[in-house]
N, C-alpha and C positions, 0 to 999 in steps of 0.2 A: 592956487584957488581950489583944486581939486580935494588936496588931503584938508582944506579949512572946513570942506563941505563936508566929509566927509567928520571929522572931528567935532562938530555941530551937530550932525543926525546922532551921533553916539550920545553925546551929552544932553541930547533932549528924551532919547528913548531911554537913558539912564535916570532920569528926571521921572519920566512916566510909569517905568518900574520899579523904583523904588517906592512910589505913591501906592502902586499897587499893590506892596511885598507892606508897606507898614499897613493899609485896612484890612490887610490878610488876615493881621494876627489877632486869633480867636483860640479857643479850647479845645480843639479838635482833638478825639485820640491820636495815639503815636499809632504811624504807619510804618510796614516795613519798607516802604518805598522812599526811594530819597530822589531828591528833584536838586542840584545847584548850579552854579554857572560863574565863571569865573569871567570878567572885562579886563584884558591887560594892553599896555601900550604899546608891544611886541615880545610874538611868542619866542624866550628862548629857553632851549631845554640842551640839560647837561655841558653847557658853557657854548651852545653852538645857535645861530639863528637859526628855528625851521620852517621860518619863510622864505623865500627871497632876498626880503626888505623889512626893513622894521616897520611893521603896520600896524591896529591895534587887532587885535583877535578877540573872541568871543568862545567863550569853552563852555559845555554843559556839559553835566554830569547825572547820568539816569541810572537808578542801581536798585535792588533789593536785597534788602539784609536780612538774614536769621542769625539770633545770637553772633557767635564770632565769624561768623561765615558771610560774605559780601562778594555779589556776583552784579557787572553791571558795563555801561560802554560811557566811556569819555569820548568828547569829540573839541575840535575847532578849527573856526571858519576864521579868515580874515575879512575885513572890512570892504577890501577892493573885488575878492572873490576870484582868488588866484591859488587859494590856499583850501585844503580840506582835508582832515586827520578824522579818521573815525574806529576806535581803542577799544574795542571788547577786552573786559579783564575778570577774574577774580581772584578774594586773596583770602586767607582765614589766619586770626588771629589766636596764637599760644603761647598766655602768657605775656613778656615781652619781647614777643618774637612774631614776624607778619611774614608768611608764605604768600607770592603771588603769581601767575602766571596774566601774561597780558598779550594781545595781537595788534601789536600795530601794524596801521596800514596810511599812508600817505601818498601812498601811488595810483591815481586813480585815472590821470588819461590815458595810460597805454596800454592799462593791464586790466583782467579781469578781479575783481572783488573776490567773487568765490571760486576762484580760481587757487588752490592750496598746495599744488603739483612742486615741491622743493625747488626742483630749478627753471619755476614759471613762474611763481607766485609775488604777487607785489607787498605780501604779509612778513613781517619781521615778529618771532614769536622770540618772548623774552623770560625766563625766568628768576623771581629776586627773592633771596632770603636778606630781611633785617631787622635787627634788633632797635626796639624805639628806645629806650633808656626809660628811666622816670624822674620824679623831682629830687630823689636824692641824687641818682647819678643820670644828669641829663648828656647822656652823649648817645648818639644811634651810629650805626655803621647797619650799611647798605653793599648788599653785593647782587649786580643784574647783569646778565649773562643772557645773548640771544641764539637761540640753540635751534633753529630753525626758519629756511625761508632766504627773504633777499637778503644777506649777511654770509658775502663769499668772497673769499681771499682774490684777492687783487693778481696774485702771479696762478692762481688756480682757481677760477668759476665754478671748479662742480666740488668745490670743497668748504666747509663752513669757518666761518672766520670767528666764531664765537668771541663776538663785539663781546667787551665787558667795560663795565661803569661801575669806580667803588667809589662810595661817599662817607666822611666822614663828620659828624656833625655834632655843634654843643650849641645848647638854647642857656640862653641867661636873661630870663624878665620879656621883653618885647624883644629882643635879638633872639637871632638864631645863624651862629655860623657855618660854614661848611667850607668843605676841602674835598674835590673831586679829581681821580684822575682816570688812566685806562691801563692798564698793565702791559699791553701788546698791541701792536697794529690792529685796528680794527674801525666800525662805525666814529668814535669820536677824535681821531685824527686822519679820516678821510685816505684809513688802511695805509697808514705812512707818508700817503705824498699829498705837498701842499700845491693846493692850485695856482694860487698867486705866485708860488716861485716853486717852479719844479727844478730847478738846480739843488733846492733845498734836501740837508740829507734827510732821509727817509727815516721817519720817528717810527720807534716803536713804545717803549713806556712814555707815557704824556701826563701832566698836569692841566688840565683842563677845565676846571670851575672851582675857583676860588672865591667868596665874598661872604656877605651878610646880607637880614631879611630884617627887615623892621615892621613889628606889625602896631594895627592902630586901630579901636574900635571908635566910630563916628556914632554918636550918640542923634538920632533920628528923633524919638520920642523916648518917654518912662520906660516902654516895652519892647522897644525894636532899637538896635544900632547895625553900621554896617559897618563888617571888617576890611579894615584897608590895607596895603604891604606893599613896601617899596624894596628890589633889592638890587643890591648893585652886584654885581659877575665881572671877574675878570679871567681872560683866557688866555695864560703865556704862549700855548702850545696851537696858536688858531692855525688850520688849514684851508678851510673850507673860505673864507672871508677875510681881509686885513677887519672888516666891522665886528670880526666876533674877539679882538682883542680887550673890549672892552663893554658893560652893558650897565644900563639902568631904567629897572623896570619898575613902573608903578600898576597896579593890581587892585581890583574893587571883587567880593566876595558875597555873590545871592545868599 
């Protein structure tokens, strides 16, 4: 009864902003400021849950852009309010090629926020170079590397375990594939050992987010639609959850 209720308040304040987001649209100048917010039915990043539970989450995204240059903080909350990510990032675009540096942080009952002390800090700093592709040749490759902060080797704490996440990706039409792995022990197989079966041997190169993204514009009026995306993830190499073997997520886009 709980998650019905909860799946109700969602769908009526989804209801109320979007009413509000279609009389929005008027002539306004373009602003450097960017306002979005993503509704998904459980947040899972890089083949792994990073909630708990699969609950719906709520992401906004607050940013200011100059020409190729975009500096701004992503966040999200879940539903039940067990969950809170809040992502200072910037990235600058050359060409097709996108520099970013980003701080994540989702540790936020034990540790302090601004608290940035290497072997204290509840911040995960990440750096990614990647290439978008374009429509003749739609393929991207992504390469993110966390090179500072809670990201420390498992047999040694005061050492950096430079998590890395490569993604390989081709879009064709409303699809968009991807092929994700990790090259060594680190953040996305839970620095080799799996929880649910620690007898398990200790992985070090992992495939870990495989699937496709299907997107969909819902047509609202003449001047406003709202983009939708379902995708499904699969994770051979899951550690952290027997539930991150497999996922599907559906996604509404402010």
């Amino acid at each position: 009864m709980k998650n019905k209720n909860i799946l109700l308040v969602g769908f009526i304040t989804l209801a109320c902003f979007t009413n509000l987001l279609v009389n929005a649209q008027t002539s306004e100048p373009t602003s450097p400021f960017k306002v979005t917010a993503d509704l998904v039915s459980h947040f899972v990043w890089r083949g792994s849950m990073a909630t708990g539970s699969p609950t719906p989450n709520f992401q906004p995204t607050l940013a200011f852009t100059k020409g190729n240059f975009e500096i701004g903080v992503w966040g999200s909350t879940d539903f039940v309010g067990s969950y809170k990510e809040v992502d200072p990032y910037m990235f600058l675009t050359v060409g097709q090629f996108k520099f970013t540096v980003t701080d994540y942080n989702w540790n936020f009952d034990n540790v302090k926020y601004f608290n940035y002390k290497n072997s204290e800090t509840g911040h995960r700093f990440e750096g990614t170079v990647g290439f978008t592709g374009s429509k003749v040749l739609p393929i991207s490759i992504t390469w993110n590397t966390m090179f500072y902060g809670l990201d420390k080797k498992s047999v040694d704490s005061t050492k950096q375990a430079y998590s890395t996440y490569i993604e390989l990706g081709y879009s064709k039409g409303a699809a968009s594939f991807f092929f994700g792995f990790t090259p060594w022990a680190g953040y996305y197989n839970n620095y080799g050992v799996t929880i649910f079966d620690p007898e398990a041997s200790k992985k070090t190169f992992s495939i870990v987010n495989i699937g496709v993204s299907i997107t969909k514009n819902l047509k609202i009026n003449e001047t406003f639609s709202l983009p939708l995306k379902a995708t499904l993830a699969v994770n051979p190499s899951a550690t952290y959850t027997k539930k991150d073997y497999a996922h599907l997520v559906f996604g509404i886009t402010f």
